[in-house]
C-alpha positions, 0 to 999 in steps of 0.5 A: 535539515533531517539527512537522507538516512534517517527517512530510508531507516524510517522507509524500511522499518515501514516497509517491514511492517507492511511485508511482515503483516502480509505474511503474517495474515490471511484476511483480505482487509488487514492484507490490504492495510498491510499492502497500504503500509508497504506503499507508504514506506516506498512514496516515502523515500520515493518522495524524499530522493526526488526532493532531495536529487530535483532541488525542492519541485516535487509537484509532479511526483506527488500528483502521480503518487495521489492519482494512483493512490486515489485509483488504488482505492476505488479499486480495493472498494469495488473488490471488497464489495464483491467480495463480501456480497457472496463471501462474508468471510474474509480469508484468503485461503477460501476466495478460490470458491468464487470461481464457482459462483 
């Protein structure tokens, strides 16, 4: 069996990739791909210690982690939709001019 570690060294490198591509862009769309990867790293050891401290029953974890990632999504569609339908650039530092619209 793979030790608890080795996915909490994997679940931080995750994290601080998607940490680091949020500072380090400011388009809406790689931002939000960063986010995703930031919130994969945390279900990851989420996943993991739940395995690990409930003996193998990970059913109702994993039904609340797809549910909020499935509202997540229709969310961050519906945004970017109205985003791009008066925007079609994507930075962020310019979604203030929304407001006047």
């Amino acid at each position: 069996m793979i030790p608890v570690e080795y996915f909490a060294v994997v679940s931080f490198a995750l994290f601080a990739i998607g940490l680091a591509g949020v500072a380090a862009t400011r388009h809406f769309v790689l931002m939000i791909f960063s986010i995703e990867v930031a919130l994969v790293a945390a279900t990851l050891i989420a996943t993991v210690f739940f395995y690990f401290n409930t003996g193998g029953n990970i059913m109702l974890l994993l039904f609340t982690i797809w549910t909020i990632a499935a509202s997540e999504a229709v969310a961050l569609v519906a945004f970017y939709r109205y985003i791009s339908k008066y925007e079609t650039n994507m930075d962020v530092a310019k979604l203030s001019k929304l407001r006047d619209k």
